[in-house]
PDB file of N, CA, C and O in Angstrom:
ATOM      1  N   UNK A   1     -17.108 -28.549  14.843  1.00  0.00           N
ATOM      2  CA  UNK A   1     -18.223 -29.259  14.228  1.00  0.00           C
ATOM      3  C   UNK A   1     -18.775 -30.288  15.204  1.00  0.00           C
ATOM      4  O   UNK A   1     -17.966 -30.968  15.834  1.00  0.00           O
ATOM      5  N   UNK A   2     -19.961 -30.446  15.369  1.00  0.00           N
ATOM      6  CA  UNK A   2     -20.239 -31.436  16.541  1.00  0.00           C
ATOM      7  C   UNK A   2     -21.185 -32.539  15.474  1.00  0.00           C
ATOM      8  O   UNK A   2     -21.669 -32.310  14.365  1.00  0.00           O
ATOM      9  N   UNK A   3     -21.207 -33.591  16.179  1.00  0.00           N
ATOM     10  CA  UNK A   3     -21.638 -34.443  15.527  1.00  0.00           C
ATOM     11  C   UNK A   3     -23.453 -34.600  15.466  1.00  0.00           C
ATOM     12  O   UNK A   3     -23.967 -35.641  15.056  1.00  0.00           O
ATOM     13  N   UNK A   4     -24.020 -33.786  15.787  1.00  0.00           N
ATOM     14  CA  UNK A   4     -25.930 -33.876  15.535  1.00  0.00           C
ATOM     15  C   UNK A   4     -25.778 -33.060  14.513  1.00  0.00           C
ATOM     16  O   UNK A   4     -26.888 -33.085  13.982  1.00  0.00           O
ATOM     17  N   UNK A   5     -24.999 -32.236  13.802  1.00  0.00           N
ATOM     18  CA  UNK A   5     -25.241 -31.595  12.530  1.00  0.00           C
ATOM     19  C   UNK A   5     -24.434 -31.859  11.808  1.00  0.00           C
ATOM     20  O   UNK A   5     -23.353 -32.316  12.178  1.00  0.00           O
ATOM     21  N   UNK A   6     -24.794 -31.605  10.375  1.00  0.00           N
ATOM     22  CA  UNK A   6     -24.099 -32.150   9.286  1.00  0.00           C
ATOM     23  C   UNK A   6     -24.314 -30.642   8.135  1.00  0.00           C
ATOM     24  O   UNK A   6     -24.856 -29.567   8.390  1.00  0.00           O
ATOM     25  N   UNK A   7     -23.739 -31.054   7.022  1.00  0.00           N
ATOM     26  CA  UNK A   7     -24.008 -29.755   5.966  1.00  0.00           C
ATOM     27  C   UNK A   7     -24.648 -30.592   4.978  1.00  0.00           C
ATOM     28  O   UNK A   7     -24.401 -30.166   3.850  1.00  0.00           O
ATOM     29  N   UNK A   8     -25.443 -31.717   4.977  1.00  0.00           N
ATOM     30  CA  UNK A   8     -26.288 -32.023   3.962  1.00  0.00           C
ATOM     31  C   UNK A   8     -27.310 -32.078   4.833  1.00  0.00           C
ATOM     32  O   UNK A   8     -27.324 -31.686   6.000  1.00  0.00           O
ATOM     33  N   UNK A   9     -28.463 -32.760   3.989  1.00  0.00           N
ATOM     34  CA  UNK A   9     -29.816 -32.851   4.719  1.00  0.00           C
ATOM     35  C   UNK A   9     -30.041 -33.900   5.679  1.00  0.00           C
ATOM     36  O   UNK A   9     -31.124 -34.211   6.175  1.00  0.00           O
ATOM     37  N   UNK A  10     -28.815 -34.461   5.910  1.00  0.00           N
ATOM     38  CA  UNK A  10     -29.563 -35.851   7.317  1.00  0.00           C
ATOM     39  C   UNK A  10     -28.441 -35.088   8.656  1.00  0.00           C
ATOM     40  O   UNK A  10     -27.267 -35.288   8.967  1.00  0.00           O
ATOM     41  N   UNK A  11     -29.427 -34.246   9.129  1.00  0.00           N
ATOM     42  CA  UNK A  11     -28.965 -33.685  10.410  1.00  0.00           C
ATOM     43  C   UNK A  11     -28.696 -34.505  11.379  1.00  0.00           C
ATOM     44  O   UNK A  11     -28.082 -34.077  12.357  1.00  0.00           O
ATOM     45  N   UNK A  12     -29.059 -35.718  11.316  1.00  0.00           N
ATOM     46  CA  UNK A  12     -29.290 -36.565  12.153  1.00  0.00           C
ATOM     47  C   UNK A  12     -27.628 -37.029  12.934  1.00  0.00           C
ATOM     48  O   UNK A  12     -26.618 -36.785  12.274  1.00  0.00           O
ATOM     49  N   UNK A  13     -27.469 -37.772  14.513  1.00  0.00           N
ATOM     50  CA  UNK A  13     -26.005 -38.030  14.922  1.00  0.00           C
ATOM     51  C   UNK A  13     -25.839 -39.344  13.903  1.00  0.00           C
ATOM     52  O   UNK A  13     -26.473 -39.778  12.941  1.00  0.00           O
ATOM     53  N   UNK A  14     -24.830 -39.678  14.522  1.00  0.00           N
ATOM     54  CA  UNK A  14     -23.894 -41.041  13.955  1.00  0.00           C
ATOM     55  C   UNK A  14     -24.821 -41.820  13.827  1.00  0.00           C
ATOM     56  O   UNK A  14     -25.326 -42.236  12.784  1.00  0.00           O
ATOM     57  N   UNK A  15     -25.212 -42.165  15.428  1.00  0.00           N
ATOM     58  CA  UNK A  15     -26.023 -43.515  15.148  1.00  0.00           C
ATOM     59  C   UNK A  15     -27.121 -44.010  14.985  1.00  0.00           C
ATOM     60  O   UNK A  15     -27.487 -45.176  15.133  1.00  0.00           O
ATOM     61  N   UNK A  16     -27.903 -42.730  14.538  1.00  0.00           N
ATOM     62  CA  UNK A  16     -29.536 -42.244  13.965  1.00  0.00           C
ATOM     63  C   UNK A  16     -29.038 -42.641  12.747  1.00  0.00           C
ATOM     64  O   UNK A  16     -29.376 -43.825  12.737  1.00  0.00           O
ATOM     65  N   UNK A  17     -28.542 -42.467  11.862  1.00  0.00           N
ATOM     66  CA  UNK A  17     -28.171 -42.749  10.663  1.00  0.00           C
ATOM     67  C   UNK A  17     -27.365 -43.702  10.027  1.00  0.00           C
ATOM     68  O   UNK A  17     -27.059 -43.819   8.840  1.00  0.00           O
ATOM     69  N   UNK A  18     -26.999 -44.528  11.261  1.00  0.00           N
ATOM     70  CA  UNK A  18     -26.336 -46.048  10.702  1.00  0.00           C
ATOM     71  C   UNK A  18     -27.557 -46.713  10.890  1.00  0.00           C
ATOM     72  O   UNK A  18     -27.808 -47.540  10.014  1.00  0.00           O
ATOM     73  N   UNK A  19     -28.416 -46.583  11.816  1.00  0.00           N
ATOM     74  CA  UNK A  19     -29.250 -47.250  12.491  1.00  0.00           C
ATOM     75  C   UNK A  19     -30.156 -47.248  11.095  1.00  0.00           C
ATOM     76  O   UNK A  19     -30.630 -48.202  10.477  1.00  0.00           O
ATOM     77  N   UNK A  20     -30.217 -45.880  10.840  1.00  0.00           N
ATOM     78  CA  UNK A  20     -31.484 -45.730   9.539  1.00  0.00           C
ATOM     79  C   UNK A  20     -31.040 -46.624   8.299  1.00  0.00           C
ATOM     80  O   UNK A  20     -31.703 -47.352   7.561  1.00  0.00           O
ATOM     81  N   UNK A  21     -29.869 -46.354   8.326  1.00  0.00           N
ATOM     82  CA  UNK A  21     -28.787 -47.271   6.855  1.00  0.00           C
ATOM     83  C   UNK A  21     -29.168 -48.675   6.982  1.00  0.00           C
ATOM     84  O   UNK A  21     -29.624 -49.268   6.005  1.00  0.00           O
ATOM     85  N   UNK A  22     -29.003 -49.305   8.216  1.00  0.00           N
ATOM     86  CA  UNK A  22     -29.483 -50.967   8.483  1.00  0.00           C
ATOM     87  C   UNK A  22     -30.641 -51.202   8.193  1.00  0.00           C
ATOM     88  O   UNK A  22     -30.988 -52.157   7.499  1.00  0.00           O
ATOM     89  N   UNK A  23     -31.330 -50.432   8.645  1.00  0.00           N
ATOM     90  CA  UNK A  23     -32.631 -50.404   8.213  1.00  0.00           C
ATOM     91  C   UNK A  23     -33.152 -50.433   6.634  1.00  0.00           C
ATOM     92  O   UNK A  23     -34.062 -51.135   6.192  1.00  0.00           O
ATOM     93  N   UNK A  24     -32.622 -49.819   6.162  1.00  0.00           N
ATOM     94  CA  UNK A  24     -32.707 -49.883   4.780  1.00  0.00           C
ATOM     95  C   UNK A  24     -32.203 -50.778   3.976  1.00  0.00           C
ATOM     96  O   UNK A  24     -32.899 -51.123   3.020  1.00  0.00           O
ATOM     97  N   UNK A  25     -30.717 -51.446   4.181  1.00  0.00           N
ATOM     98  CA  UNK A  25     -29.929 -52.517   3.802  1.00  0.00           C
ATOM     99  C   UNK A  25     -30.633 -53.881   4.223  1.00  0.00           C
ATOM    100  O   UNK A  25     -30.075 -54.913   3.850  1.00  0.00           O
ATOM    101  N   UNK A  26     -31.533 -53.961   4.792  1.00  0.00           N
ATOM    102  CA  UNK A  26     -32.410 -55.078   5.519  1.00  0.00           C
ATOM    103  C   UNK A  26     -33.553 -55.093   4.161  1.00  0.00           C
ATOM    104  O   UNK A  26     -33.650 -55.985   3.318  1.00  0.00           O
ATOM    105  N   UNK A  27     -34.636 -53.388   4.279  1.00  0.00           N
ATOM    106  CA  UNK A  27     -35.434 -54.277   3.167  1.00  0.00           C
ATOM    107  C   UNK A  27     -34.692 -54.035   1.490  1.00  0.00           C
ATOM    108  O   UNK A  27     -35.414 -54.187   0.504  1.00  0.00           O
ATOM    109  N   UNK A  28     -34.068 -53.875   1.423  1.00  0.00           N
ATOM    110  CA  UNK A  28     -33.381 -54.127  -0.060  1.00  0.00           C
ATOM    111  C   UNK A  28     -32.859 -55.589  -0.115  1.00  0.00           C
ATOM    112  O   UNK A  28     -32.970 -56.301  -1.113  1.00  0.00           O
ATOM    113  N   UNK A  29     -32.265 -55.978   1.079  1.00  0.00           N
ATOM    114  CA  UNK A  29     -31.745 -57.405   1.196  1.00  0.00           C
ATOM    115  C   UNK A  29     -33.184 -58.215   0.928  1.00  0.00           C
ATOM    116  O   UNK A  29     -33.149 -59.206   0.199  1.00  0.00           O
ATOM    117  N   UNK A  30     -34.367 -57.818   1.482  1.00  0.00           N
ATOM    118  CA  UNK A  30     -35.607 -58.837   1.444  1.00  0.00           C
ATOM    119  C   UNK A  30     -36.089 -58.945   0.248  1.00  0.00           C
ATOM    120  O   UNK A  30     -36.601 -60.016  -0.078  1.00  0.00           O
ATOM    121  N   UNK A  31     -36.018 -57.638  -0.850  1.00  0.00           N
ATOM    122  CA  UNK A  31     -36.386 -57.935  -1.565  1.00  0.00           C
ATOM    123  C   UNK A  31     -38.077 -57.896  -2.119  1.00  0.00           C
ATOM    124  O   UNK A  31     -38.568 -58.314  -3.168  1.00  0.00           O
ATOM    125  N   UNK A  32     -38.721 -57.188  -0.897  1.00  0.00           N
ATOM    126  CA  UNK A  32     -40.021 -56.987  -1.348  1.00  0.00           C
ATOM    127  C   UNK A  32     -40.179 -55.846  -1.357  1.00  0.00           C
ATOM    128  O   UNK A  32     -41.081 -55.449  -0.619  1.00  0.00           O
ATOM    129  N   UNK A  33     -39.389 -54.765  -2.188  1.00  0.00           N
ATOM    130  CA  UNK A  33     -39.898 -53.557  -2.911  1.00  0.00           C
ATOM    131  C   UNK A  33     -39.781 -53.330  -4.041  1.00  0.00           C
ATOM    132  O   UNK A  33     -38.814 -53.958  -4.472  1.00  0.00           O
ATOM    133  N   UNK A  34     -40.367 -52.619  -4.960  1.00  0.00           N
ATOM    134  CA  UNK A  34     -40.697 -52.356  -5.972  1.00  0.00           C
ATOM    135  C   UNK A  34     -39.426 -51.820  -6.425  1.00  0.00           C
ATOM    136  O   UNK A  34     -38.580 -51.208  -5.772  1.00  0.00           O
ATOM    137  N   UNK A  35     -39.433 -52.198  -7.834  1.00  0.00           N
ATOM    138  CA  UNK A  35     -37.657 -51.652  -8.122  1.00  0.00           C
ATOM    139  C   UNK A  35     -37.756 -49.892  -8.307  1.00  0.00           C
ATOM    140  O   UNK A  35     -36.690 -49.401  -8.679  1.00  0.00           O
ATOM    141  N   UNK A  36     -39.026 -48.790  -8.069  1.00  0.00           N
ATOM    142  CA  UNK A  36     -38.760 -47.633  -7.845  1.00  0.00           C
ATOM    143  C   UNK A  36     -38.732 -47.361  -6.185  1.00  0.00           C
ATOM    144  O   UNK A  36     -38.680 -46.195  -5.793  1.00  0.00           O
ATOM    145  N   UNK A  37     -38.763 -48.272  -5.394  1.00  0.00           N
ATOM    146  CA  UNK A  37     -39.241 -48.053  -3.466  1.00  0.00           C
ATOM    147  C   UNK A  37     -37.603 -48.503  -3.767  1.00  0.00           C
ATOM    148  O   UNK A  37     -36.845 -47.623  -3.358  1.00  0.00           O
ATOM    149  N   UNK A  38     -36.891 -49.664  -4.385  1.00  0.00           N
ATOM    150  CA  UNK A  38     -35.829 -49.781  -4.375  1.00  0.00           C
ATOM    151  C   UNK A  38     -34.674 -48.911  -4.659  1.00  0.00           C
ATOM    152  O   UNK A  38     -33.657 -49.035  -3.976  1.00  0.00           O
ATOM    153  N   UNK A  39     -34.739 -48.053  -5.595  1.00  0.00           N
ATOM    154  CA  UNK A  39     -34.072 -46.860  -6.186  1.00  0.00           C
ATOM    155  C   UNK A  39     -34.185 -45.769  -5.115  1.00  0.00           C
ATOM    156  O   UNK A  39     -33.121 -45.189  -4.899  1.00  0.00           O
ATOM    157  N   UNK A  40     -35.306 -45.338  -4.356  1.00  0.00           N
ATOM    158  CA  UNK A  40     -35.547 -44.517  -3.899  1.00  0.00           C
ATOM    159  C   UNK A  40     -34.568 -44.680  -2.127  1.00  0.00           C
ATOM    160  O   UNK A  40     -33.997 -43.836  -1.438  1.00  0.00           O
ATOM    161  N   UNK A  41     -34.761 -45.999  -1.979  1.00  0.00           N
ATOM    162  CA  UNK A  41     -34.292 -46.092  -0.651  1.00  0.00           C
ATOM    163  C   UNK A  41     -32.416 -46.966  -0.905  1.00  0.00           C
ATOM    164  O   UNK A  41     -31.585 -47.257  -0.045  1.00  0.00           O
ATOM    165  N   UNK A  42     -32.377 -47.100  -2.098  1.00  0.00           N
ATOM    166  CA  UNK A  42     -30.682 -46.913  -2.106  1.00  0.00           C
ATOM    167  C   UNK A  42     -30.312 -45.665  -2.447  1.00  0.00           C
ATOM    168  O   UNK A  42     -29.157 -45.482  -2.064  1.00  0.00           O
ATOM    169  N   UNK A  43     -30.867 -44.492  -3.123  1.00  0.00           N
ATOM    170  CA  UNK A  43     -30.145 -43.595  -3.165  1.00  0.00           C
ATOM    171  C   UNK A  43     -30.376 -42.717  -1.376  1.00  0.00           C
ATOM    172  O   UNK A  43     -29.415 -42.013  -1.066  1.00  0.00           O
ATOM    173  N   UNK A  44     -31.339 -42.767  -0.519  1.00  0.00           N
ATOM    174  CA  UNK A  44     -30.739 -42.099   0.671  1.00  0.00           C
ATOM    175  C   UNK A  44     -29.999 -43.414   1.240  1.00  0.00           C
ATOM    176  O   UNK A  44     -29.037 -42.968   1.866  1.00  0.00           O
ATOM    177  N   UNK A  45     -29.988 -44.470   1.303  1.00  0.00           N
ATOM    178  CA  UNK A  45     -28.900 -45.152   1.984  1.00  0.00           C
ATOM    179  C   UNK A  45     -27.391 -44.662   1.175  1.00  0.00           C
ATOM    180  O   UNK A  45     -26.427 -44.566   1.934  1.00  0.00           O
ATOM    181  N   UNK A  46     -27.221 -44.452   0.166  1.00  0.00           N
ATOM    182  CA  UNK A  46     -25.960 -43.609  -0.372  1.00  0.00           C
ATOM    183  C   UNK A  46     -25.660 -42.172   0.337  1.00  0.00           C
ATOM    184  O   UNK A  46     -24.580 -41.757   0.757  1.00  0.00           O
ATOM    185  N   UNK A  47     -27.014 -41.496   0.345  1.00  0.00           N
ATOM    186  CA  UNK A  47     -26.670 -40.284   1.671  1.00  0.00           C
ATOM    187  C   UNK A  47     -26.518 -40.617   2.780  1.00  0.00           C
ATOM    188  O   UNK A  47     -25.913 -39.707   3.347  1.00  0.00           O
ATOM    189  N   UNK A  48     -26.740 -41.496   3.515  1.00  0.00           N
ATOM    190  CA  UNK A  48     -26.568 -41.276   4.741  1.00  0.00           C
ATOM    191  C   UNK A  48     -25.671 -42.533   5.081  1.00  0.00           C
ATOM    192  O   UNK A  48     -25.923 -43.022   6.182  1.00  0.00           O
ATOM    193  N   UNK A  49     -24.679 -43.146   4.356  1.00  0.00           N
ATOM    194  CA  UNK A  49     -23.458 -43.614   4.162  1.00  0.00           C
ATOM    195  C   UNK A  49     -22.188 -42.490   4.011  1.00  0.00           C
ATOM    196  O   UNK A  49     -21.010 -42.658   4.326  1.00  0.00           O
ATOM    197  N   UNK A  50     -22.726 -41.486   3.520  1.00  0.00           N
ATOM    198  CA  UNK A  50     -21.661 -40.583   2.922  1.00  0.00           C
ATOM    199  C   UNK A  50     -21.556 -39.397   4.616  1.00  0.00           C
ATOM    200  O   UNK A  50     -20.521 -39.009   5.156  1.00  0.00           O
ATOM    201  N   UNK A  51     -23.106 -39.089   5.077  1.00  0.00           N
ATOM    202  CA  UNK A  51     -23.311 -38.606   5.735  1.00  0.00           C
ATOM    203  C   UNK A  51     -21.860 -39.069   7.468  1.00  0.00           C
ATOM    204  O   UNK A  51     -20.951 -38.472   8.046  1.00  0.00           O
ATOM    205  N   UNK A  52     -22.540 -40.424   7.554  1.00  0.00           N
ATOM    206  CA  UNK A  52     -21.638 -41.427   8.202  1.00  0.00           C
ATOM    207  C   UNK A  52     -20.304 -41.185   7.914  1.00  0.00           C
ATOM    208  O   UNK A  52     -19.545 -41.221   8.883  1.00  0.00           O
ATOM    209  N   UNK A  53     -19.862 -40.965   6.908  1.00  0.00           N
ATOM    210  CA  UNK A  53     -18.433 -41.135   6.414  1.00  0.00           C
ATOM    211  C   UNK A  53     -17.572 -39.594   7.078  1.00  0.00           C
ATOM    212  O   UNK A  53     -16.470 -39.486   7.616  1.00  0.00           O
ATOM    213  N   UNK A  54     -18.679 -38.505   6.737  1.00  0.00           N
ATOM    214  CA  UNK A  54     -18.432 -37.409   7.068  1.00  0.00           C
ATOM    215  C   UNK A  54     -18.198 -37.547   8.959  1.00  0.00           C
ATOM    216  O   UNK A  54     -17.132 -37.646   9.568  1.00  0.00           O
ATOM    217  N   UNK A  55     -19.441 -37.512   9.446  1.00  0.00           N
ATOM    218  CA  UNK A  55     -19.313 -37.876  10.829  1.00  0.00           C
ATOM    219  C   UNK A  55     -17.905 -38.453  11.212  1.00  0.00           C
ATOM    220  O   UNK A  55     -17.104 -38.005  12.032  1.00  0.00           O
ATOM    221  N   UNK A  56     -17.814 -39.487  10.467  1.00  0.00           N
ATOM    222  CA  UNK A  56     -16.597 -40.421  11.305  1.00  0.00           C
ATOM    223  C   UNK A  56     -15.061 -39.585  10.930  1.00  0.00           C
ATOM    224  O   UNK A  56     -14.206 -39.733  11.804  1.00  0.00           O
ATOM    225  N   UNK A  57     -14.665 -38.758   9.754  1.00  0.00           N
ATOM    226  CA  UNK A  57     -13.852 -38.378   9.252  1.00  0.00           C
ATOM    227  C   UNK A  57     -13.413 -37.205  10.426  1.00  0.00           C
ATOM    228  O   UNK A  57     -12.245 -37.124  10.806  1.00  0.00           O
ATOM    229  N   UNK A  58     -14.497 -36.304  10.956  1.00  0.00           N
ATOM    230  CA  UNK A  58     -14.716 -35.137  11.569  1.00  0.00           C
ATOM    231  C   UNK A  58     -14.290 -35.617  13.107  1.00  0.00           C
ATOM    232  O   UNK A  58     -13.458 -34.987  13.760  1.00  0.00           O
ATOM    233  N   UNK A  59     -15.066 -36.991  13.683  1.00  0.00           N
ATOM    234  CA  UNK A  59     -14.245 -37.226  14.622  1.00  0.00           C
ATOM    235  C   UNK A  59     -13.001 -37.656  14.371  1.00  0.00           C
ATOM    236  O   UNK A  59     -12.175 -36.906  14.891  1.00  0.00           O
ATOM    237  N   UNK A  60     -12.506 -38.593  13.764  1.00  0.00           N
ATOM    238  CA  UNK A  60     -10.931 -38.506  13.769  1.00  0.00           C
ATOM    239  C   UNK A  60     -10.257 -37.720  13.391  1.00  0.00           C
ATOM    240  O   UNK A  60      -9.081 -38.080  13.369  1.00  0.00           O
ATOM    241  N   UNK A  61     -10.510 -36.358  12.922  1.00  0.00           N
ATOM    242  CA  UNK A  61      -9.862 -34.964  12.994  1.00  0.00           C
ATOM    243  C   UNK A  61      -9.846 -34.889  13.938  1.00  0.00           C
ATOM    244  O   UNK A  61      -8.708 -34.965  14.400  1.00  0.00           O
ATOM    245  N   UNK A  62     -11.060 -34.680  15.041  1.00  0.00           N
ATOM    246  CA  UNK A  62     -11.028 -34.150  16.644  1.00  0.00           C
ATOM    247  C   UNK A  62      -9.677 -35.193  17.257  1.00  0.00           C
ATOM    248  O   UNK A  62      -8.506 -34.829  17.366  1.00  0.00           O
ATOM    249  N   UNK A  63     -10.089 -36.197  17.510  1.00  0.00           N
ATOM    250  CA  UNK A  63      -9.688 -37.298  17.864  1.00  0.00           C
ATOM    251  C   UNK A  63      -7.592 -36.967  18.148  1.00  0.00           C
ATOM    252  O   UNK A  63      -6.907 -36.803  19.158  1.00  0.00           O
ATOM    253  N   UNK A  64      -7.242 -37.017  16.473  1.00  0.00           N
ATOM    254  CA  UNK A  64      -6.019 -36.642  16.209  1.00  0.00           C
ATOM    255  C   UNK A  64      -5.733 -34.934  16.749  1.00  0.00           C
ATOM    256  O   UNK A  64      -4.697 -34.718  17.378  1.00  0.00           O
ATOM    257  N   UNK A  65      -6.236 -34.332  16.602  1.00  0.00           N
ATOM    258  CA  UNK A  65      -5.960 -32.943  17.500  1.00  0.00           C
ATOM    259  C   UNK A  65      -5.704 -33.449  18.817  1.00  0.00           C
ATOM    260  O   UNK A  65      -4.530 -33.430  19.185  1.00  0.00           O
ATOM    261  N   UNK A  66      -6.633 -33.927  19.648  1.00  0.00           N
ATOM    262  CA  UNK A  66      -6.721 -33.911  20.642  1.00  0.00           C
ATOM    263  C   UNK A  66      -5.105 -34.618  21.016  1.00  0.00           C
ATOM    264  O   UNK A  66      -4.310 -33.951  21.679  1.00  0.00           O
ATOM    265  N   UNK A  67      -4.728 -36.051  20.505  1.00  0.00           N
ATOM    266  CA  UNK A  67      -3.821 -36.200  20.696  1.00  0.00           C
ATOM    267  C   UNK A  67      -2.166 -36.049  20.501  1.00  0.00           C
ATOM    268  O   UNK A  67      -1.234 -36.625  21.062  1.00  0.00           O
ATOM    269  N   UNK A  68      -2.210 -34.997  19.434  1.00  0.00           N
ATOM    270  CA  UNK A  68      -1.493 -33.902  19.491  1.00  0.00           C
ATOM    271  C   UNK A  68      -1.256 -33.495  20.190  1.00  0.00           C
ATOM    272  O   UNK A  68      -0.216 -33.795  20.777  1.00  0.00           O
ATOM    273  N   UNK A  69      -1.921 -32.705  20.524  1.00  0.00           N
ATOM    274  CA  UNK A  69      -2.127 -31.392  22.019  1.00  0.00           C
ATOM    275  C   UNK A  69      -1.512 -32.101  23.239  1.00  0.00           C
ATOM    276  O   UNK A  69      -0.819 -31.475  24.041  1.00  0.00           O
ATOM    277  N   UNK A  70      -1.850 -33.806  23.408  1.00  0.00           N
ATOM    278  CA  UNK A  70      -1.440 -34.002  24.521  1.00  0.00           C
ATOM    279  C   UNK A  70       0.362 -34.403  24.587  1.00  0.00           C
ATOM    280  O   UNK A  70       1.257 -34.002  25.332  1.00  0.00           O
ATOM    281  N   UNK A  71       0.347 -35.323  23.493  1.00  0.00           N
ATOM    282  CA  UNK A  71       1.710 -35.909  22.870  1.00  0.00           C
ATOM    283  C   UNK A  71       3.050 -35.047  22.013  1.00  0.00           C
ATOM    284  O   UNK A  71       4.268 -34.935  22.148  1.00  0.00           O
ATOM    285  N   UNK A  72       2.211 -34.654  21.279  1.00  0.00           N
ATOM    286  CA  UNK A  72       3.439 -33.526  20.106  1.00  0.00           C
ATOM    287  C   UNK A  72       2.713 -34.695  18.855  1.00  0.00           C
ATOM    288  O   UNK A  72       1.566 -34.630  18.412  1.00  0.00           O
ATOM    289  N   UNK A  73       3.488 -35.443  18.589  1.00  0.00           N
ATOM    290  CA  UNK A  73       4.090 -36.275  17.539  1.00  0.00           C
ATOM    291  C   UNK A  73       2.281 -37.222  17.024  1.00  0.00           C
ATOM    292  O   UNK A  73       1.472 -37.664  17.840  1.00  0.00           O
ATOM    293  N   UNK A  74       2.189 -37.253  15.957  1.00  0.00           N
ATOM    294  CA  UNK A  74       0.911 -38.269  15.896  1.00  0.00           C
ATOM    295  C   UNK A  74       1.274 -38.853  15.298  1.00  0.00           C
ATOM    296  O   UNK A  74       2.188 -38.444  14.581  1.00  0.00           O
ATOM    297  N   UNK A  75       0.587 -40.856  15.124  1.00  0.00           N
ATOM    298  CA  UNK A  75       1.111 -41.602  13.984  1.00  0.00           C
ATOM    299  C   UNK A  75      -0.576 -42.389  13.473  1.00  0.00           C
ATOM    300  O   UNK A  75      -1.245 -42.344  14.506  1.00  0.00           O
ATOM    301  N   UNK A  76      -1.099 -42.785  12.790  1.00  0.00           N
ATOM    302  CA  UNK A  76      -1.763 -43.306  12.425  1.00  0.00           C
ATOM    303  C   UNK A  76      -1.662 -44.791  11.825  1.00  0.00           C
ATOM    304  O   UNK A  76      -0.849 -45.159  10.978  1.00  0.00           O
ATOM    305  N   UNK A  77      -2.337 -45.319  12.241  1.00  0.00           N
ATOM    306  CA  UNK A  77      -2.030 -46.974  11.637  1.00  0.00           C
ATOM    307  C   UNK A  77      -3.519 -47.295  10.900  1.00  0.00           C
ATOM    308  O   UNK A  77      -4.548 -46.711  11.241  1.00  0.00           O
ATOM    309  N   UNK A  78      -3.470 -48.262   9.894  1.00  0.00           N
ATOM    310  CA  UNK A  78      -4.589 -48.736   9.351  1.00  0.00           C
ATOM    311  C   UNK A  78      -5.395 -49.780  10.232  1.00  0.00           C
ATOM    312  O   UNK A  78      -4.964 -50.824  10.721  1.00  0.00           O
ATOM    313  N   UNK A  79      -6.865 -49.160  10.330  1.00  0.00           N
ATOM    314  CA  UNK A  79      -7.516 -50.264  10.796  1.00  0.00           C
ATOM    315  C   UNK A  79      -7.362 -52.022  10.622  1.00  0.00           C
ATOM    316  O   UNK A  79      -8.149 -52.771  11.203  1.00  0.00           O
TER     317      UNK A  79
END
């Protein structure tokens, strides 16, 4: 799986779509949209949060393979 595609509709990489998410979390924070411009642009900031989530999940699959392959043994710690 590489990271410019996705299986929902924001094809977009990682940081096309955090970038777009800030963007959006900015004018909801301001406060000068209409509570349907508001609805409309939190529900794709919910896609392309989830989108993000996917991305990041897919690299730390790669990520953990990879160091497998080199090590044997993997351990994971919480951020």
């Amino acid at each position: 799986m590489t990271t410019t595609k996705s299986i929902n509709k924001y094809p977009v990489p990682f940081e096309g779509a955090l970038e777009k998410l800030e963007t959006l979390v900015r004018k909801l924070e301001n406060g000068d949209l209409t509570l349907d411009e508001s609805l409309k642009a939190f529900e794709e900031g919910i896609g392309l949060a989830r989108h993000c989530e996917k991305l990041l999940n897919a690299a730390k699959g790669k990520v953990e393979k990879l160091v497998q392959k080199e090590g044997g043994k993997f351990e994971t710690e919480p951020l």
